[in-house]
N, C-alpha and C positions, 0 to 999 in steps of 0.2 A: 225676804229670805225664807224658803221652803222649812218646814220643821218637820226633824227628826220622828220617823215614827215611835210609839210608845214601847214600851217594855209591854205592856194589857193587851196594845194590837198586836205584837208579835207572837205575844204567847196563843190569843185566839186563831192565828194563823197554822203556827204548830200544832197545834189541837186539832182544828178545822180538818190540817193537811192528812194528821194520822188516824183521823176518823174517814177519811175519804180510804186511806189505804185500807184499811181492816171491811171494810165493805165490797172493796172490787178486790182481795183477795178472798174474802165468802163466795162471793159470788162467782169467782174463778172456781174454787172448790164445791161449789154446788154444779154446776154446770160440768166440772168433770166427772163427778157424780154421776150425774146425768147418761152421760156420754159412756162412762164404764158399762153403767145400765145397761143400753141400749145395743150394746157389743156385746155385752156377756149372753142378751136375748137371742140378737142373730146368730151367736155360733151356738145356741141352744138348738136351735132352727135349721142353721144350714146340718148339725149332726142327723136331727130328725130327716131332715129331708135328704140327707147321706144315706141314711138305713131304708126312706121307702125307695130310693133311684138305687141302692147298690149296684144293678146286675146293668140296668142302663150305663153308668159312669166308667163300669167295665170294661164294654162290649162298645156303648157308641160312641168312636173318636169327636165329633160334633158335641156330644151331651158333655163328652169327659172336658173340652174343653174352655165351655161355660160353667162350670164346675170348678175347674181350677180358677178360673176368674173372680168367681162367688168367693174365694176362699181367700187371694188378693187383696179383697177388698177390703176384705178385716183383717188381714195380717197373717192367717193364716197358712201354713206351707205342711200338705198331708203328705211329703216325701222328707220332714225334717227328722223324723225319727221313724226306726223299726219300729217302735213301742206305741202303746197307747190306741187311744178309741182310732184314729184314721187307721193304722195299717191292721187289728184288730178286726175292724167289722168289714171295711172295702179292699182290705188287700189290694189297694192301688199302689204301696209305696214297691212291692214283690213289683206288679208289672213293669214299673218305671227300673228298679234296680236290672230288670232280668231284663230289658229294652238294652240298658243300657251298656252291659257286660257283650251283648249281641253287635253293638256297635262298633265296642273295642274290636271284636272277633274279625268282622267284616273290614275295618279300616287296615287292621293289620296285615291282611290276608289279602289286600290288593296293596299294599305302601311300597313294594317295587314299583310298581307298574304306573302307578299315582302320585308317586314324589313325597307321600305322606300327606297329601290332601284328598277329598274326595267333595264332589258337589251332593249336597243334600238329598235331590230328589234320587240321586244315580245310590243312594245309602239308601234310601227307601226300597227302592227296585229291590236289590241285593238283600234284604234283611227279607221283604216279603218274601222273597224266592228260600232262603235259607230257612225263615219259621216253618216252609210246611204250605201244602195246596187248600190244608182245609180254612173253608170263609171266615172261624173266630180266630183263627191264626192272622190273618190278614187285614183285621181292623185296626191298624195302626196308620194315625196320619202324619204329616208332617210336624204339626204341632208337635205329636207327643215325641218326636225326634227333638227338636230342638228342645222341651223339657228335660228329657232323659240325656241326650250332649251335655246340656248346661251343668248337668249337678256330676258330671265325669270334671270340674275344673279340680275339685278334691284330690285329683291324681298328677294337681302341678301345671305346665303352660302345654305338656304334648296334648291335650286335648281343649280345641278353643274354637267355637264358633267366629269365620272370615264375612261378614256383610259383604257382598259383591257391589250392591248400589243398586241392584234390578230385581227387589225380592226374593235373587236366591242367596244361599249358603252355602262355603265350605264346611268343610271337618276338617280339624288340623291335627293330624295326630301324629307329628313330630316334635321331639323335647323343642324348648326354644320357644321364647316368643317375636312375630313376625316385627319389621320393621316398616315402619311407616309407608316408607317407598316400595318395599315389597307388597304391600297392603297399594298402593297404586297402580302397583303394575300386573295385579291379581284384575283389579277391576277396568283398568283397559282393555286386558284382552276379553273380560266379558262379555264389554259391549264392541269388541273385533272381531267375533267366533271365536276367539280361544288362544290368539294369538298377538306378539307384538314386534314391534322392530326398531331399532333405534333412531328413525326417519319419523316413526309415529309417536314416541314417544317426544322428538324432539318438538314435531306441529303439536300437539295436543295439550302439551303439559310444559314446554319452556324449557325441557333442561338442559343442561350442556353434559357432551359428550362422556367425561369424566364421572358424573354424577350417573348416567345411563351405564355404563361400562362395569361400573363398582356393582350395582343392584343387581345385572341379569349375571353378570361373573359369579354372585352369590347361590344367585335362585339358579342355577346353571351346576354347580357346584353342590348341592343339595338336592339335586333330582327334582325339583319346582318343575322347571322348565326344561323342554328340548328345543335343543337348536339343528333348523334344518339352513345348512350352509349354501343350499344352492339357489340359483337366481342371483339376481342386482345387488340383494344386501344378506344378511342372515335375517332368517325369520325365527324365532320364539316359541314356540308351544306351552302352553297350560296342559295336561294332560286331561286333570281332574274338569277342568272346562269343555274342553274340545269335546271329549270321549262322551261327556254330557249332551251337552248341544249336538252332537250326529246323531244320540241315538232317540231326543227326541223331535226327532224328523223323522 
């Protein structure tokens, strides 16, 4: 018959056990220690190395963008506030806010014409053209769009970056946010030129006609899309795509 272990060995096991805890929670708190260290050194660093690159982080959209990266990587975000040592010494939170007010200007100032979307690179065109001919006016890259879009979500769902699937981006700068099937039928005609039909949609994606009908009715109904009714079937248009894709060609 097995015997019961003791009351002696149990006790030395609870001992054992809470001596084991009190050591890997030191050592958990040293090691964060550690760690606090080691972060509070690089953002000492990256500050320092903030103040001698100021005019590069500026001026060169490549540097500015490694920079924002460095800053990432420890948690840092130098558009999180007007105040304090980022917008103080680099005045980068100004560029990003004043990008970004330029973007509204431009989105809204073609959202007839564009349905309330616009592709990315065709918002870059437009903003370069709009800052001004001179070259420091003109160092804005894609990057710092999609940074400066990003932090416009503060004004609700009318402004939201659309993933296409092929590296590019919309601008959505109508109230509302999109629905799944409209977010498909954005990226089909990307990769159609610009366009869709419910023949293409039916080969490509499964759907039944009903399910086809409801989504372009919608985007159709909200200026998304134009329907050109002639030929075999109706065809579809994206504006914000197509108008993109022609012009660069």
């Amino acid at each position: 018959m097995r015997r019961r272990a003791g009351l002696g060995a149990i006790q030395k096991k609870k001992v054992a056990a809470e001596k084991f805890r009190g050591k890997a929670n030191e050592l958990a708190e040293t090691q964060l220690a550690e760690l606090s260290t080691q972060l509070q050194t690089f953002q000492t660093n990256l500050e320092s190395f903030a103040r001698e690159h100021k005019q590069e982080i500026k001026k060169d959209p490549e540097f500015r963008k490694h920079f924002q990266e460095m800053c990432a990587s420890i948690g840092v975000d130098p558009l999180a506030s007007g105040k304090g040592f980022w917008s103080n010494v680099l005045e980068i939170g100004d560029f990003y806010y004043e990008l970004a007010v330029q973007i509204v200007e431009v989105c809204m100032a073609h959202a007839e014409k564009t349905g309330g979307m616009m592709e990315l690179g065709e918002v870059k065109q437009k903003l370069i053209k709009s800052r001004g001919r001179a070259a420091i006016h003109q160092e804005i890259s894609t990057e710092d769009i999609l940074v400066a879009t990003k932090k416009l979500k503060v004004l609700g769902t009318g402004f939201t970056l659309i993933p296409l699937g092929s590296g590019r981006y919309l601008v959505q700068s109508i109230p509302g946010e999109l629905s799944s099937d409209q977010i498909t039928v954005l990226q089909q005609a990307e990769n159609s030129g610009g366009s869709v039909s419910s023949s293409s949609l039916v080969s490509n994606l499964g759907w039944d006609s009903n399910r086809i009908n409801v989504v372009l009715t919608k985007m159709l109904g909200e200026g998304m899309v134009w329907v050109d009714p002639k030929g075999p079937e109706k065809v579809y248009w994206v504006p914000s795509i197509f108008s993109s894709k022609f012009q660069s060609q």
